[in-house]
C-alpha positions as CSV (number, residue, x, y, z in Angstrom):
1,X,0.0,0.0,0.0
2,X,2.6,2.2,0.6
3,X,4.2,1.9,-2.7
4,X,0.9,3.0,-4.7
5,X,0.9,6.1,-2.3
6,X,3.9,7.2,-2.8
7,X,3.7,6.5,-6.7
8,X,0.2,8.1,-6.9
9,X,1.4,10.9,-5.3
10,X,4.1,11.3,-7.3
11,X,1.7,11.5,-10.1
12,X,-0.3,14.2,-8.5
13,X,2.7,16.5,-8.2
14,X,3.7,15.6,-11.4
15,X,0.5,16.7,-13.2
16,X,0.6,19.6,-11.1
17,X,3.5,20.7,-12.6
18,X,2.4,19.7,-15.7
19,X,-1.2,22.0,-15.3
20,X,1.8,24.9,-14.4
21,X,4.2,24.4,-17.6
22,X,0.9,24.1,-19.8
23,X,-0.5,27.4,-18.2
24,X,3.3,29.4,-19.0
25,X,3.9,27.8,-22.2
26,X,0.9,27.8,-24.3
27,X,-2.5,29.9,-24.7
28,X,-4.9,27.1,-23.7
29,X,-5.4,29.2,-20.3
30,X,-3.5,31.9,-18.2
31,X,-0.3,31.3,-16.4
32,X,-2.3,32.0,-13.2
33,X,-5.3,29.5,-13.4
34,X,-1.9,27.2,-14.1
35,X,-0.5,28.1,-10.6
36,X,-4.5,27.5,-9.4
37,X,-4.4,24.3,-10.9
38,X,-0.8,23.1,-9.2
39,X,-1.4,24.2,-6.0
40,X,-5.1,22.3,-6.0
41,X,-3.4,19.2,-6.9
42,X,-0.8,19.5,-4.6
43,X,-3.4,20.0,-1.8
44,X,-5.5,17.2,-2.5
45,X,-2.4,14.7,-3.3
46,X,-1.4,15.9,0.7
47,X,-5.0,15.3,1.6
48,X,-5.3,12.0,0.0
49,X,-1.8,10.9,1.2
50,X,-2.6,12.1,5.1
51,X,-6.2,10.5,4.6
52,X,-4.9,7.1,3.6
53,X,-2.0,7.3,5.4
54,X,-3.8,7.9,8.9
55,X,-7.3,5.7,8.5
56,X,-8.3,2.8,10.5
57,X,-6.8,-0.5,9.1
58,X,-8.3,-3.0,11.3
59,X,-7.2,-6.1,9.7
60,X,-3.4,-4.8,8.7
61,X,-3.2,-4.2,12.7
62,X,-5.2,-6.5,14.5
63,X,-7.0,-3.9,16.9
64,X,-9.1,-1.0,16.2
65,X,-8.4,2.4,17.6
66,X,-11.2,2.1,20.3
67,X,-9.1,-0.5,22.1
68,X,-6.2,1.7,22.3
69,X,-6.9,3.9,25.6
70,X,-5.8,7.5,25.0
């Protein structure tokens, strides 16, 4: 599992930077909606990542989180 994150993530930043080069280099939108467009994907690969990362995996660890006192 943690080799499809990191790979998927990789391919969220790269097509972040790829939203931002299209934006610069050609007139199929602004150079600013290209920054919009890599800085949304960045945020949501984070989100995703931190999400999947951080859920409850009950059979990968053989308790639950409510049996872990706090």
């Amino acid at each position: 599992m943690v080799r499809f994150l990191n790979s998927f993530t990789a391919l969220m930043f790269g097509s972040g930077i790829l939203v931002l080069a299209v934006g610069i280099f050609s007139d199929a939108y602004s150079w600013g909606l290209g920054v919009v467009g890599l800085v949304t994907l960045w945020v949501v690969a984070f989100a995703l990542r931190v999400y999947l990362m951080t859920r409850d995996d009950e059979e990968e660890l053989g308790y639950s989180r409510r049996q872990v006192r706090r």
